[in-house]
C-alpha positions in Angstrom: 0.0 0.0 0.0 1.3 3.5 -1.4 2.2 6.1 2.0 2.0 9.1 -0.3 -0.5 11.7 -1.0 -3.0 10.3 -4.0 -2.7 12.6 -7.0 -6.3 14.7 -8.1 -7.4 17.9 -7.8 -6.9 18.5 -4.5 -7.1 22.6 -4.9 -10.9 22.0 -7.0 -12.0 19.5 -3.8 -11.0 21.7 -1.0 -13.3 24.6 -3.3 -16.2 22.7 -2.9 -15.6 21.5 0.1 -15.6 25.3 0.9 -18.4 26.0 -0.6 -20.4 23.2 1.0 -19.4 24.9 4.4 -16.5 23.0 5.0 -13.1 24.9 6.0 -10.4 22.6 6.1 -6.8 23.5 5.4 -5.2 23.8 2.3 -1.4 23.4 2.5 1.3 24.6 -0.2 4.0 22.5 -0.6 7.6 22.9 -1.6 10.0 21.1 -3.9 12.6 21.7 -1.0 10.5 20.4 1.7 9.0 23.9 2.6 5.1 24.0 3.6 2.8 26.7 4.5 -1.0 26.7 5.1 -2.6 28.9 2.8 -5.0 31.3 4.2 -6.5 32.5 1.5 -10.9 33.5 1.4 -11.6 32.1 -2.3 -15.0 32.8 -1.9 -15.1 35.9 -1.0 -11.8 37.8 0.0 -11.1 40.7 -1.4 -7.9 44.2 -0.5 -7.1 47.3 -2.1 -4.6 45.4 -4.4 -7.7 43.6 -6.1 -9.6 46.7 -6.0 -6.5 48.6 -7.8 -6.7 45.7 -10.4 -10.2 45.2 -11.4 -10.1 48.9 -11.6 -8.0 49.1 -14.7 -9.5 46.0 -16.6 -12.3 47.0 -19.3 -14.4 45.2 -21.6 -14.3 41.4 -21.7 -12.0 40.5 -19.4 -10.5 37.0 -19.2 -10.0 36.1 -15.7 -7.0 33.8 -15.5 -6.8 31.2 -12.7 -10.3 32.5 -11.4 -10.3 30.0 -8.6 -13.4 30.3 -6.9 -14.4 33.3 -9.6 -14.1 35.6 -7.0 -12.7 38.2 -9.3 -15.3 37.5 -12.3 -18.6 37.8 -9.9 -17.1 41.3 -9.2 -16.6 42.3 -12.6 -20.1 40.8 -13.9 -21.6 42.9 -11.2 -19.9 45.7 -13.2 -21.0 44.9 -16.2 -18.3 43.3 -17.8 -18.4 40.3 -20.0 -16.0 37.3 -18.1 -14.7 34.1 -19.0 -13.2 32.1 -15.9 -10.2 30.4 -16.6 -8.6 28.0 -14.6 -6.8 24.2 -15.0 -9.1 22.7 -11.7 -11.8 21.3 -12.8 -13.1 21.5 -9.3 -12.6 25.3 -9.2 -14.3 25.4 -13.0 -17.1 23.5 -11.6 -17.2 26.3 -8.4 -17.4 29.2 -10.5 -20.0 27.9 -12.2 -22.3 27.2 -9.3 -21.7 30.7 -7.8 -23.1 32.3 -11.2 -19.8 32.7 -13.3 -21.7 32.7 -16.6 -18.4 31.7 -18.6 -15.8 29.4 -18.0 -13.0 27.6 -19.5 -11.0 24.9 -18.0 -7.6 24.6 -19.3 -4.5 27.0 -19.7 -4.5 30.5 -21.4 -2.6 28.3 -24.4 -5.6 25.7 -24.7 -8.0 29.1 -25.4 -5.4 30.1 -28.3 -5.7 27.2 -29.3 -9.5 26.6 -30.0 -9.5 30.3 -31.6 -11.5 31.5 -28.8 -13.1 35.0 -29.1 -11.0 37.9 -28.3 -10.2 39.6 -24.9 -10.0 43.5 -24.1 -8.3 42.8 -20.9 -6.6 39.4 -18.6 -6.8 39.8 -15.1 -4.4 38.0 -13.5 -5.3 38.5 -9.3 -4.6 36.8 -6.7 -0.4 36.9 -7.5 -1.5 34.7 -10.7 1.3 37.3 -12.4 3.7 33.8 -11.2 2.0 31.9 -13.6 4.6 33.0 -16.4 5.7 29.7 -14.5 9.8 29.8 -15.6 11.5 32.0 -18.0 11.4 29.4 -20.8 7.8 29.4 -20.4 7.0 32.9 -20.0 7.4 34.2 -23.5 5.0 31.6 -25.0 2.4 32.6 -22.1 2.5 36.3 -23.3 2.5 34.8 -27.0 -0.9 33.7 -26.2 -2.2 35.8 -23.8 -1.8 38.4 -27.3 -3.2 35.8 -29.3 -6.0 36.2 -27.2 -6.6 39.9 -26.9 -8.5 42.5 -29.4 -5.5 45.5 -30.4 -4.8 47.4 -27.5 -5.7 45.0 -24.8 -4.2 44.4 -21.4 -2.6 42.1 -19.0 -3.4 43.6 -14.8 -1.9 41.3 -12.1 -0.5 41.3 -9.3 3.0 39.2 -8.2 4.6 38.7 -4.9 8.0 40.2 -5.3 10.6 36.7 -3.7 13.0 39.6 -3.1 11.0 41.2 0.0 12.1 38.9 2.6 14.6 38.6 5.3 13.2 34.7 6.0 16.3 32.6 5.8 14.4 29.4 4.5 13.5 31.5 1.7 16.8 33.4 1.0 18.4 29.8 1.2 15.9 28.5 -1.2 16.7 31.2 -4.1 20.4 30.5 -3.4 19.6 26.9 -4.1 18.0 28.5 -7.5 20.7 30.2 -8.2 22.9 27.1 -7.9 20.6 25.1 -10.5 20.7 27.9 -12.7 17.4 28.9 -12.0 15.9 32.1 -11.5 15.9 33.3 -7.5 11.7 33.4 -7.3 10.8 30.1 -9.5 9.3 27.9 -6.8 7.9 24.4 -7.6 5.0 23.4 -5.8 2.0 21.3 -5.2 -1.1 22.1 -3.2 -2.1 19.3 -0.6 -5.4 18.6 0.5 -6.4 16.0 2.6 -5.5 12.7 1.0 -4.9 14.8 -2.2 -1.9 16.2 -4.1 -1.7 18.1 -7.4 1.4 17.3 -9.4 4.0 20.0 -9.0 4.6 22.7 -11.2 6.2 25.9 -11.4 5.6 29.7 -10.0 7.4 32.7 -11.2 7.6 35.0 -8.1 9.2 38.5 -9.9 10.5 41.7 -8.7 8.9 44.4 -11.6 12.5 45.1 -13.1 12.5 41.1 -13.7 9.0 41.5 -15.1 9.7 44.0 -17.3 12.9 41.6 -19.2 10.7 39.2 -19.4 8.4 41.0 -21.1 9.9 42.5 -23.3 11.2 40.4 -25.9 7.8 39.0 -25.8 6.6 42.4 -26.9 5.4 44.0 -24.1 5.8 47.0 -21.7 4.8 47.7 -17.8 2.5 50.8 -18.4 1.6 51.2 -14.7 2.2 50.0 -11.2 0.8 49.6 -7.7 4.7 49.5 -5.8 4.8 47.0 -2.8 6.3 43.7 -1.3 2.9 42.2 -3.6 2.9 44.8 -6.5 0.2 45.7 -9.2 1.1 45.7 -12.7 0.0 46.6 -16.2 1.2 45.2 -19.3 0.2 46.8 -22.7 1.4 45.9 -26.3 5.0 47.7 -26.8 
């Protein structure tokens, strides 16, 4: 008999378990051993970082890695025309039960790929800026997050920047990074719930100077930010 975690959608069960009235914790796991419980309200929390984002989105917005669609019952409640996106099929299913009249369940790539109608604006809350995922990966998310958008559309996020930190399991983990010829805020995680494990893959924590190299080549520019430990950007086309 296996003593490890069983893979699934452990981040799409803990959702519905959430929304069933059941608050049980969610833990983030590291590649070097690190865990954290992850506080997070998916249902309904909500700062003036998300607030400074939704605000600079117009249009139809794609909201990418909605989670619990959060983000997307806001901005219908505005007005605007959403699509949920996220690669949980548990969290897919969530948003649509709380009203989310679009969704999508897959990767910002998968929507290129099935030519799906165009985008004014991506909001990318919640730090889901780190889902550039790696530098290798980054310039073919951009590549179809403007395959995606109408002329003139718009990437808002936010990102936690890795370099804010005096913790010396973190500073020993970007050394570690460094050594492996990675960049210092790539983390590779799973999230653990229960007798659940997604398989790991990668975040891209960035400060906004690495944002801005890696966007570049990929064609695009930071046109305004919200400064801070967790910053607010916007991209637009260069």
């Amino acid at each position: 008999m296996g003593t490890g975690p069983e893979e699934g959608d452990a981040f799409g069960h803990a959702l519905m378990d959430r929304l069933s009235g059941i608050s049980r914790t969610i833990v983030i796991e590291r590649d070097d051993g690190f865990t954290e419980a992850d506080e997070s309200d998916y249902l309904n929390g909500w700062n003036d970082r998300d607030s400074w984002a939704t605000d600079r989105v117009r249009g139809r917005v794609l909201d990418l890695g909605a989670g619990a669609g959060r983000a997307s019952l806001a901005l219908q409640a505005r007005g605007h025309e959403v699509v949920a996106l996220d690669v949980s099929a548990g969290a897919i299913e969530v948003c649509r039960r709380r009203g989310v009249s679009d969704v999508f369940l897959g990767t910002v790539e998968d929507l290129a790929a099935a030519g799906t109608q165009a985008f004014d604006s991506i909001l990318a809350l919640g730090n889901n800026l780190g889902l550039l995922a790696s530098p290798e990966r980054a310039g073919d998310i951009l590549s179809a997050a403007a395959a995606v958008l109408r002329p003139g559309g718009v990437i808002v996020g936010t990102c936690i920047d890795p370099y804010q930190t005096d913790d010396d399991v973190h500073l020993a983990y970007h050394e570690r990074n460094r050594g492996l010829d990675r960049m210092a805020g790539q983390v590779t995680i799973r999230v653990r719930y229960r007798r659940l494990a997604t398989g790991w893959f990668d975040l891209l924590w960035l400060s906004l100077a690495e944002l801005g190299e890696l966007a570049g080549p990929a064609g695009w520019q930071i046109a305004e930010v919200l400064p801070g430990p967790v910053f607010g950007a916007v991209l637009a086309r260069a």
